[in-house]
C-alpha positions in Angstrom: -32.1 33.6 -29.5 -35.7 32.2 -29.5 -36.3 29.6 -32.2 -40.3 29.6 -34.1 -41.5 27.2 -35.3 -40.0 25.5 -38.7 -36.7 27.1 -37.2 -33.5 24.8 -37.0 -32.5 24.7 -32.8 -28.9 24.3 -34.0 -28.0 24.1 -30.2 -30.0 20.6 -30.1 -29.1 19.4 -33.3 -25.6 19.6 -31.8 -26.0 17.8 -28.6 -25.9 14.0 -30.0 -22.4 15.2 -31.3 -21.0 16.7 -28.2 -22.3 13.5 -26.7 -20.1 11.3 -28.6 -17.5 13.7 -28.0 -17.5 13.4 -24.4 -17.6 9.5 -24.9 -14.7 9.3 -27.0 -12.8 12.0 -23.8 -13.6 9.4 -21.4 -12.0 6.3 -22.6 -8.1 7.4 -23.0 -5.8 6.0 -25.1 -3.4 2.8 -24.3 -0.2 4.2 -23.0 3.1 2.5 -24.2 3.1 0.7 -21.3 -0.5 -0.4 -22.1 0.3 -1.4 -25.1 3.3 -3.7 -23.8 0.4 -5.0 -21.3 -0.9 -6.5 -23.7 1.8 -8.5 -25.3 2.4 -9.7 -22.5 5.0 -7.5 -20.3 3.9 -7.8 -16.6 6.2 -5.2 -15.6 4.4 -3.0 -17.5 1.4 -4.2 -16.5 2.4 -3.5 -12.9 3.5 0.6 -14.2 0.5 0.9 -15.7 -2.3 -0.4 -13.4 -0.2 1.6 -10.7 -0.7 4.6 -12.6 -4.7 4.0 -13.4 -4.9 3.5 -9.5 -2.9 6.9 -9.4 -5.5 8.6 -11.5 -8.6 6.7 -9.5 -9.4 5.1 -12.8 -9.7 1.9 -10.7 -11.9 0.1 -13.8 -8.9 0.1 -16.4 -6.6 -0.3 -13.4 -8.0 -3.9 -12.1 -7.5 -5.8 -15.8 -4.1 -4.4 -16.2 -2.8 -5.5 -12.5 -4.8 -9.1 -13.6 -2.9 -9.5 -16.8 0.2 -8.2 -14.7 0.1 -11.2 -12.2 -0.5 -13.8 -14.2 2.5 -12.7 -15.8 4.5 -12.9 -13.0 4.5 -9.3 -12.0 4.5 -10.2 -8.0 4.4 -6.3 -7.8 1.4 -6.2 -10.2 0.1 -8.8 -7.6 0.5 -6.4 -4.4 -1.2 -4.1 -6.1 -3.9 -6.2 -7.3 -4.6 -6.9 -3.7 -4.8 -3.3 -2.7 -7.9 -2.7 -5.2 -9.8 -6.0 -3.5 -8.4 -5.2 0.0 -9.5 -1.4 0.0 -12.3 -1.9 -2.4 -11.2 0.3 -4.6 -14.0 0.4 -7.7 -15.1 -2.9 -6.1 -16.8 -4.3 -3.6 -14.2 -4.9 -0.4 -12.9 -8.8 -0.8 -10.7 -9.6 1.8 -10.3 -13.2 0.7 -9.1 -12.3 -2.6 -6.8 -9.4 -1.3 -4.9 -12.4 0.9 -4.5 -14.5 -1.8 -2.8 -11.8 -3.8 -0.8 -10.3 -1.5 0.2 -14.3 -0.4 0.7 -14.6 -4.1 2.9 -11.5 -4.1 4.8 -12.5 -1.0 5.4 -15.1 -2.8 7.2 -13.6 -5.4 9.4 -11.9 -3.3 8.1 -8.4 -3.4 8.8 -7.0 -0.1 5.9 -4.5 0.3 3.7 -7.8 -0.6 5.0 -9.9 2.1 4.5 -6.5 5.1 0.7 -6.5 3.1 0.2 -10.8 3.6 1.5 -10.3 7.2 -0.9 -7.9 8.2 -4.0 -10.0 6.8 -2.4 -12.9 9.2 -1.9 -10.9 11.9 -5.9 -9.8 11.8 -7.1 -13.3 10.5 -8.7 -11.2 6.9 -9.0 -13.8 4.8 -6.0 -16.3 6.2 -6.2 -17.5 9.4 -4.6 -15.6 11.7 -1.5 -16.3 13.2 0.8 -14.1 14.6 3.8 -16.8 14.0 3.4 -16.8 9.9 2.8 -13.2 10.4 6.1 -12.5 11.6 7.3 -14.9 9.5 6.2 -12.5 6.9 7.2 -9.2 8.2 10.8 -10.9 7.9 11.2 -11.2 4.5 9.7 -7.9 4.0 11.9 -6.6 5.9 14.9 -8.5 4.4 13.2 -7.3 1.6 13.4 -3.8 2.9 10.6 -2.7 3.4 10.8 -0.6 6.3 7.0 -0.6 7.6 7.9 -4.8 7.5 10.7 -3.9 10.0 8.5 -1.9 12.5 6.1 -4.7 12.4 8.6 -7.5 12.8 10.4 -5.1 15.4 6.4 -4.8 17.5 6.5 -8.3 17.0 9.7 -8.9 18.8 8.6 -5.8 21.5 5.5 -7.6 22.5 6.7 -11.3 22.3 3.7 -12.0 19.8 5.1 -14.6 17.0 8.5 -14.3 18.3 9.9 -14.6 21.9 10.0 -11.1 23.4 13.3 -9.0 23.0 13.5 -5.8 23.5 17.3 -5.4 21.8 15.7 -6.7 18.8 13.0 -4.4 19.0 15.1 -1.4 19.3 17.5 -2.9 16.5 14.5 -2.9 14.2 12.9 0.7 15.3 16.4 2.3 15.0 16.8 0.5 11.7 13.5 1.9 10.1 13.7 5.8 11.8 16.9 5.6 9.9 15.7 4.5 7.0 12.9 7.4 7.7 9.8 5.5 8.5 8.0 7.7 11.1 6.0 5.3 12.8 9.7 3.0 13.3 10.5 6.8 15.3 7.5 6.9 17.7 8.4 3.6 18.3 11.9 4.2 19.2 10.9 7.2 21.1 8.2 5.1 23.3 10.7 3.1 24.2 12.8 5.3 25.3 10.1 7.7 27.1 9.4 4.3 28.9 12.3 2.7 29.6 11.7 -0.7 27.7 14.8 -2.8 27.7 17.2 0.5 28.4 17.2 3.3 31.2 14.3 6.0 30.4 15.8 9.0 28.6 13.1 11.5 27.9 16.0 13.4 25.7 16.3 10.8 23.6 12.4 10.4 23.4 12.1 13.9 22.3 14.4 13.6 19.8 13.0 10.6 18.0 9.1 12.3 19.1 10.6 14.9 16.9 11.8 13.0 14.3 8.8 11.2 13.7 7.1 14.2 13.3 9.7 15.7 11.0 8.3 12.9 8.5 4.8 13.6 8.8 3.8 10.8 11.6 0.9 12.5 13.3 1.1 11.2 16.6 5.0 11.9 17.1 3.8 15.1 16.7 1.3 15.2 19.9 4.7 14.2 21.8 7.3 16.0 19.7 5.9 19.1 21.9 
């Protein structure tokens, strides 16, 4: 419909409203969990910063996870980490993402202390220092956290922060394949393929190629074949 002039464009008139509309679609309500946030409940605050993350709403995520630590949520923390470490909404902090991941650690969240291990082991934002990395990828796995034991166990396979032992290596691997970490399979299955610390035993390296594969670790599957 053409509109003449002294004619109402009703479509116009309406686009300040539809505006506000969209504004109002774009800032959701506080979930229950939200609403605990703010009283104070850092578990919740962990739940539901975890779940803006989820939803790449990384803007509301990063005050709840803030409010989550400093209530002691160590897993708020870990998380907290993740946003500055991966830059996620933010510019990429690597200073900040050690501290909270140290600060999770800390708090004995295992997934923190695998997270504070890795920063040490690549000197972001700690210095590094394969020794306290290990250290770290000990009570993660302790913790269990299984990616803490495959670190510890490369640790251990490569004499870098611990002495080299090959039995502890393998201990760790077999631990985390059967806990049904892929990468802790590939691992195993090198070893095997190569005869580290045991007689080579390709059967046994197919199998655990295989195994790795089976839970979606890519390069088990270029071997797995």
């Amino acid at each position: 419909m053409l509109y003449g002039p002294g004619m109402p464009n009703r479509a116009l008139a309406l686009l300040p409203l539809c505006l506000s509309l969209a504004a109002f679609a774009q800032d959701p309500a506080p979930t229950a969990d939200e609403k605990a946030c703010k009283k104070g409940n850092g578990a919740a605050c962990a739940r539901s910063g975890r779940a803006r993350i989820d939803s790449e709403e990384y803007a509301l995520a990063k005050p709840l996870l803030e409010k989550g630590c400093q209530h002691g949520s160590a897993e708020a923390c870990d998380d907290l980490g993740w946003i500055y470490d991966d830059g996620l909404g933010i510019d990429v902090d690597k200073d900040k993402a050690a501290k909270f991941y140290a600060k999770s650690c800390a708090g004995k969240f295992a997934r923190g202390c695998t997270n504070e291990g890795v920063m040490r082991l690549k000197g972001d934002g700690l210095p590094k220092d394969a020794t306290k990395a290990a250290d770290c990828f000990q009570k993660a796995c302790d913790g269990g956290n299984w990616p803490g034991c495959r670190d510890l166990g490369l640790r251990y396979l490569n004499g870098d922060g611990r002495p080299k032992s090959e039995q502890k290596a393998k201990e760790l691997f077999e631990k985390g394949c059967e806990a049904e970490n892929g990468a802790s399979c590939y691992d195993l299955a090198v070893m095997y393929s190569n005869g580290e610390g045991m007689p080579k035993n390709k059967v046994q390296a197919k199998k655990f190629f295989k195994q790795g594969c089976d839970l979606g670790h890519e390069k088990s599957c270029e071997f797995a074949k």
